[in-house]
C-alpha positions, 0 to 999 in steps of 0.5 A: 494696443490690445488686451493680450499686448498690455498684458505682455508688456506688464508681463515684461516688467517681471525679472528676467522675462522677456517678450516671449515668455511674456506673450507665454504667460499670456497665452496660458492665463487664456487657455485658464478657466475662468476661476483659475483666473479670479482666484489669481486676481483674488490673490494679487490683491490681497497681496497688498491686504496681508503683506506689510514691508518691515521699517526696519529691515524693508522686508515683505513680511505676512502679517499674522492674525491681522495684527497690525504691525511695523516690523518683521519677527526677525527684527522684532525676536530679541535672540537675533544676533545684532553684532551683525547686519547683513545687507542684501539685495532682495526679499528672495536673497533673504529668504535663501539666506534665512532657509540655509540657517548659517546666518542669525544675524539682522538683515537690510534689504538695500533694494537693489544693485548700483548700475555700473554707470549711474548718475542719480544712484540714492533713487534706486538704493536704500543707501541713506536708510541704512547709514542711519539704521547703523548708527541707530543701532550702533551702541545700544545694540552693540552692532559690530559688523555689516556683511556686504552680500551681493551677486558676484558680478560687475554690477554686484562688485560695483554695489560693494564698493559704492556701498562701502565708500558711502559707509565709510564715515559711520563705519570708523565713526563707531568702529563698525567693519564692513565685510563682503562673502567671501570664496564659496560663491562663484562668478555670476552667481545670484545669491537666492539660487546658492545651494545652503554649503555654499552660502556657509562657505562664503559666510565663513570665507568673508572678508 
């Protein structure tokens, strides 16, 4: 296997690239000076220097001034709202919701969607991170309400009532509800690409 074909298959590892688009990233970074390309290594590896995952949440966060910390300024700032917990797939889901400004709640990214068939589930999903996140923060905290917003497909549906199955227990153990977005996001919908009126309106439509 040569240079440009290990590239693609890096390339093809990316969400929602394919063999060709890949081969397209390839060709590109060829066509590139030399410093466009070394400024790109440059920043690829201090990705890993500058960004922490939040313990708390799993989110990536830029870690300011080089201070060394654990957690991100949403689950550190004491005004977030920690009635309720809204539980995600991925950083980019996050980010939409954060940007829209009609959620101001903590947050759990779960890592991922549950495969419609899957045998060994708990290896692709945070799901045992966040049964003891909830009762973790149950009482002192006060939490009320976990919102359960995933894409509306089959694959998202399917995540929903896993995650609600496997909740169950702690859930009515300290009377915590469990909600899904409601009427606002359409069929196939990918929650980062939702525009700020429509995630307001499947927030306000939850159920």
């Amino acid at each position: 296997m040569d240079i440009i074909e290990k590239l693609t298959e890096i390339f093809k590892e990316f969400p929602g690239i394919g063999e060709r688009q890949a081969k397209r990233f390839v060709y590109f970074l060829m066509s590139r000076t030399g410093a466009y390309n070394e400024n790109l290594s440059s920043l690829i590896l201090d990705l890993k220097k500058e960004v922490a995952q939040c313990k708390e949440c799993f989110r990536f966060f830029i870690i300011e001034n080089n201070k060394k910390t654990q957690i991100c300024e949403i689950c550190a700032n004491p005004h977030v709202d920690s009635s309720v917990l809204m539980v995600v797939e991925k950083d980019s889901d996050l980010e939409s919701m954060k940007k829209s400004k009609v959620y101001h709640g903590k947050y759990f990214i779960l890592g991922g969607l549950v495969p419609v068939v899957e045998k060994n589930t708990k290896s692709r999903v945070r799901i045992d991170e966040l049964k003891k996140k909830i009762s973790t923060e149950a009482r002192p905290q006060g939490l009320k309400e976990i919102i359960l917003a995933f894409s509306i497909s089959p694959q998202g549906e399917h995540t929903d009532q896993y995650a609600r199955e496997q909740l169950k227990d702690v859930t009515e153990k300290f009377n915590i509800k469990i909600s899904s977005l409601g009427k606002g996001l359409s069929t196939g919908t990918e929650l980062e690409y939702s525009d700020n009126d429509t995630l307001k309106n499947a927030l306000k439509n939850r159920q």
